[in-house]
VEXDREN-2710 file (C-alpha; in Angstrom, 1 decimal):
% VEXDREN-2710
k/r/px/py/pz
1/UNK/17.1/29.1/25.0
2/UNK/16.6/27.7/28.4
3/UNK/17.7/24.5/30.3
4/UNK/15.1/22.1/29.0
5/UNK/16.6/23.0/25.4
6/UNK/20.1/22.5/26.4
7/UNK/18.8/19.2/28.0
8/UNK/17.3/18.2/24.7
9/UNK/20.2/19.1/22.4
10/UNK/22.4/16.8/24.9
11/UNK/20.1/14.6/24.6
12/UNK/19.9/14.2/21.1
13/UNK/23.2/14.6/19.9
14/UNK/23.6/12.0/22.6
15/UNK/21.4/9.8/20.7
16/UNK/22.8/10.3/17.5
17/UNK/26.2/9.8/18.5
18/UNK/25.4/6.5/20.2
19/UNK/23.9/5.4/17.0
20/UNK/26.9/5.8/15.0
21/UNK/29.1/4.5/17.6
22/UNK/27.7/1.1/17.7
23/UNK/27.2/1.3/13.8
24/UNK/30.8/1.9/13.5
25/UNK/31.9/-0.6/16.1
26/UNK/29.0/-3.5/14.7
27/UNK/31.2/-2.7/10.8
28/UNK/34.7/-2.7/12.4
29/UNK/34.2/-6.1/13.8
30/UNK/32.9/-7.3/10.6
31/UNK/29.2/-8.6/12.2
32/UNK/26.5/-9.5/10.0
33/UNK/24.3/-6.7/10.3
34/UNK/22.8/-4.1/8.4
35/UNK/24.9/-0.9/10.3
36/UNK/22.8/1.6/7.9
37/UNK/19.9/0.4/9.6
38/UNK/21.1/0.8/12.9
39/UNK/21.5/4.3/12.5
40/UNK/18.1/4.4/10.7
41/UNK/16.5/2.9/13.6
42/UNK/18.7/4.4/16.8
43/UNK/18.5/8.0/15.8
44/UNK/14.8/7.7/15.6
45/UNK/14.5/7.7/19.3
46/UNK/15.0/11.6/19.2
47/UNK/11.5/11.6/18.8
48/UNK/11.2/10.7/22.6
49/UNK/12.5/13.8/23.4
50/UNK/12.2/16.3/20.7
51/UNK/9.2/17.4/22.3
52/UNK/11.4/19.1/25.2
53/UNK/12.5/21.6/22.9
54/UNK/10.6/25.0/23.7
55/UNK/10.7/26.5/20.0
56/UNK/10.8/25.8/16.2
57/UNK/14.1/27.8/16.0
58/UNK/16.3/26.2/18.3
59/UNK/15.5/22.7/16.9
60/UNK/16.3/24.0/13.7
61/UNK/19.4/25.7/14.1
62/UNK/21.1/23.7/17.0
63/UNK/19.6/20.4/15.8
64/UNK/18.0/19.4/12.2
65/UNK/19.4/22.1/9.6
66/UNK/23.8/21.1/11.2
67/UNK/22.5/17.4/10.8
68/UNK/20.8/18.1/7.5
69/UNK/24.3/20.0/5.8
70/UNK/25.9/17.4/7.7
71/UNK/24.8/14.3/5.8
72/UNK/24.3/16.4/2.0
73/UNK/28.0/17.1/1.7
74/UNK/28.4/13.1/2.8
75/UNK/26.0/12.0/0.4
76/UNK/28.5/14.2/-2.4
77/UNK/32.0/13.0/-3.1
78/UNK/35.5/14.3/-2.6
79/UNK/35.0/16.1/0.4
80/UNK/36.3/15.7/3.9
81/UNK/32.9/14.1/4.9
82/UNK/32.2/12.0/2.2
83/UNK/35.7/10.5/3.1
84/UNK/34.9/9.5/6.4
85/UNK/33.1/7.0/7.9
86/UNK/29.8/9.0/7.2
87/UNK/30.2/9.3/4.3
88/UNK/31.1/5.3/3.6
89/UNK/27.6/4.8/5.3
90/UNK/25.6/7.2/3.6
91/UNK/27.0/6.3/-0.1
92/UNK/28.2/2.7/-0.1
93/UNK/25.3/1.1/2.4
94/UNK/21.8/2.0/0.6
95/UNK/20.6/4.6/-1.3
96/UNK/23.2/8.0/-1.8
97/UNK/20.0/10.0/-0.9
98/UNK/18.3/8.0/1.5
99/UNK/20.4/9.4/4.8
100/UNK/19.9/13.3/4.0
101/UNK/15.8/12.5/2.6
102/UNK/15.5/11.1/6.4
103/UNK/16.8/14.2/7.9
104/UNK/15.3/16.5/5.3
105/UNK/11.9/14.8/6.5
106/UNK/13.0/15.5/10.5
107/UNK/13.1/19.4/9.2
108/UNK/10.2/19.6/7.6
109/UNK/8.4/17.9/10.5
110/UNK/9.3/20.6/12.6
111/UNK/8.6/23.4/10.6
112/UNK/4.9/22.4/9.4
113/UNK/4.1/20.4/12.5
114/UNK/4.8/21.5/15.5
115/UNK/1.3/21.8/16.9
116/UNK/0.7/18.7/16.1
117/UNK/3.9/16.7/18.3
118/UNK/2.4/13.5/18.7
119/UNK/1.1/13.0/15.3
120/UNK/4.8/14.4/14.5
121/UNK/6.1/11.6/16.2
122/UNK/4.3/8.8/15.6
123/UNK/5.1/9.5/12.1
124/UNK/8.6/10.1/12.6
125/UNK/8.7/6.2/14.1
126/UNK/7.1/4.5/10.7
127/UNK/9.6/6.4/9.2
128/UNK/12.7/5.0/12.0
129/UNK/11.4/1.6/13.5
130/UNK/8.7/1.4/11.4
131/UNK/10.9/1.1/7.6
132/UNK/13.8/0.0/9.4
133/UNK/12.5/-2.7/10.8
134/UNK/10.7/-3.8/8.1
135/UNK/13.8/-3.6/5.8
136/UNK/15.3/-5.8/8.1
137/UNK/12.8/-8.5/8.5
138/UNK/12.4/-8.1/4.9
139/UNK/16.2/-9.3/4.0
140/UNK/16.1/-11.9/6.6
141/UNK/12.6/-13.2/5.8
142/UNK/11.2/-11.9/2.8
143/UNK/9.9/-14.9/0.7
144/UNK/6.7/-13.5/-1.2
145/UNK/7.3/-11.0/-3.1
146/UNK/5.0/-8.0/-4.2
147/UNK/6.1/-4.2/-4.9
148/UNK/9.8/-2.5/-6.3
149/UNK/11.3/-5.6/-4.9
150/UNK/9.3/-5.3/-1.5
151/UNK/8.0/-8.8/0.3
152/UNK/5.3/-9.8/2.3
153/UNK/6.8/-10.5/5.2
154/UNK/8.9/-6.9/5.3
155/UNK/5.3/-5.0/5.0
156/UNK/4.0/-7.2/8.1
157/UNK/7.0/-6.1/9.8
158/UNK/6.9/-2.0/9.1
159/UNK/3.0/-2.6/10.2
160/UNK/3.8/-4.0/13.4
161/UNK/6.6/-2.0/14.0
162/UNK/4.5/1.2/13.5
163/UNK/1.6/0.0/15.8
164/UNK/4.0/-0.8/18.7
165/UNK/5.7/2.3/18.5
166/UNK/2.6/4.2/17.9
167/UNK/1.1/2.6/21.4
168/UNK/4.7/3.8/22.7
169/UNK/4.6/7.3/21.7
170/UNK/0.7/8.0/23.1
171/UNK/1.0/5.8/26.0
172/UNK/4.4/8.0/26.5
173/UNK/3.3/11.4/25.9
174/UNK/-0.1/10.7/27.7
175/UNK/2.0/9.9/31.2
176/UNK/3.7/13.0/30.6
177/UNK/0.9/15.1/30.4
178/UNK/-0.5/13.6/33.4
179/UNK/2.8/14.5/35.3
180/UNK/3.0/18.1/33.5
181/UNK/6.2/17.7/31.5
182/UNK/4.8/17.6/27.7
183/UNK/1.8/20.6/28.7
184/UNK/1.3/21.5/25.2
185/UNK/0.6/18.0/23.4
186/UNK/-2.4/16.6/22.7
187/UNK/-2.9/12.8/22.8
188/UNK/-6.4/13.0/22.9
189/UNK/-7.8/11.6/19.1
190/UNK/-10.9/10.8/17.9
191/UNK/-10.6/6.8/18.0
192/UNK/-8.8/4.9/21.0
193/UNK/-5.6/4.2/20.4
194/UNK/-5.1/0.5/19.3
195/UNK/-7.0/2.0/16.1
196/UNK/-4.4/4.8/15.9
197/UNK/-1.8/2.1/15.4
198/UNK/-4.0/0.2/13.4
199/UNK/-4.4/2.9/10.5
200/UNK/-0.8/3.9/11.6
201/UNK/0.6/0.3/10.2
202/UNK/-1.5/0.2/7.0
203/UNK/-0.5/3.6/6.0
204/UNK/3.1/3.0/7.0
205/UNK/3.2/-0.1/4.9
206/UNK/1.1/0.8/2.4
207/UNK/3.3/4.1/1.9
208/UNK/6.8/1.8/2.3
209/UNK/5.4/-1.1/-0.3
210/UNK/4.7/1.6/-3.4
211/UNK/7.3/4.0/-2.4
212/UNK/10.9/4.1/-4.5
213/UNK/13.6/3.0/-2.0
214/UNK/15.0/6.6/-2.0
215/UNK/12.0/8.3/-1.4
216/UNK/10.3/6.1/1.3
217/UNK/12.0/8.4/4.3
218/UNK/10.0/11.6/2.7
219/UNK/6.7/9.5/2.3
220/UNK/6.2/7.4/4.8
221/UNK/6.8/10.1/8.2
222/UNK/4.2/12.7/6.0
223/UNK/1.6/10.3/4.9
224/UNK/1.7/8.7/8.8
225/UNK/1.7/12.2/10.4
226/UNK/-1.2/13.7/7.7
227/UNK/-3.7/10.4/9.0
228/UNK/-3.0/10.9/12.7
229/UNK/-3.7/14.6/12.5
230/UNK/-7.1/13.6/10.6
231/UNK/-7.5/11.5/13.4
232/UNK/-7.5/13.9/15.9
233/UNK/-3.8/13.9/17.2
END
């Protein structure tokens, strides 16, 4: 382990913790908000700077595999976890098993797919901004209604979300390369990259309209990350 890990790993614990801190603080003072979502959506920046980590290993043990034990004993009940404020979140705010599916889907991301980081990544953000945002926009706006209780107006939102983000992550990792930082990633696909957010968005809804609502954290980052790797990425 060198530096750049120990970098990462402060940076990503640093993310996670700032996710549940303003979760935490947004439930204590009572604000309209969905705080599960919050989490959903602010821990998903790690894949901003997951890419600093220099092997599978150390993302596993330091990182993916704690977080992943971490949220299965406070999806379970009766334990010091499930008693906390964690465990409030992950059992009494959505799905029991939609918390520990998301990280589960972080570990298997690394293991199969780590020569393929940006396609990784993009995926990792339908799963984060992508579904999260479209849950959100969903409750707020939702009028027309089509699949397992999904609307409309929630799939436009997880589309848009996911081609944003996608233009992010390749715009991102692209400058890096340039500058020498991210020397192993590959950002150069077959197709320009407004189509890579294009098919990015339809997948990601697609997969987050016909998905069961605990499952959608498993099928969404795989199906995204499969169609930008067949893309080129």
């Amino acid at each position: 382990m060198d530096i750049q890990d120990i970098n990462a790993l402060i940076l990503v614990y640093s993310i996670i913790v700032i996710s549940l801190g303003i979760s935490l603080y947004c439930d204590k003072k009572g604000y309209n908000v969905d705080v599960r979502k919050i989490v959903h959506i602010g821990v998903g920046n790690f894949a901003l700077v997951w890419w600093m980590f220099s092997q599978q290993w150390i993302m596993l043990a330091f990182f993916s595999v704690p977080f992943a034990v971490l949220l299965f004993f406070a999806m379970l009940k009766d334990n010091i976890v499930s008693k906390s404020k964690l465990g409030d979140l992950s059992q009494n705010k959505g799905h029991r098993t939609g918390l520990f599916f998301y990280v589960i889907s972080i570990n298997i991301a690394i293991i199969f797919f780590f020569d393929h980081w940006t396609a990784a990544s993009i995926g990792m953000m339908a799963m984060t901004y992508g579904d999260g945002m479209g849950s959100v926009i969903g409750k707020r706006f939702g009028k027309h209604k089509t699949f397992n209780g999904k609307s409309l107006e929630g799939s436009v939102g997880v589309f848009v979300s996911t081609f944003v983000m996608t233009v992010v992550i390749v715009t991102l990792f692209g400058y890096m390369i340039s500058c020498g930082f991210y020397p192993t990633g590959n950002v150069d696909a077959s197709v320009p990259v407004w189509v890579l957010g294009i098919v990015a968005g339809l997948v990601a809804s697609v997969a987050e309209m016909f998905s069961p609502g605990e499952f959608d954290n498993l099928i969404i980052p795989f199906t995204v990350t499969v169609s930008m790797i067949l893309l080129g990425l």
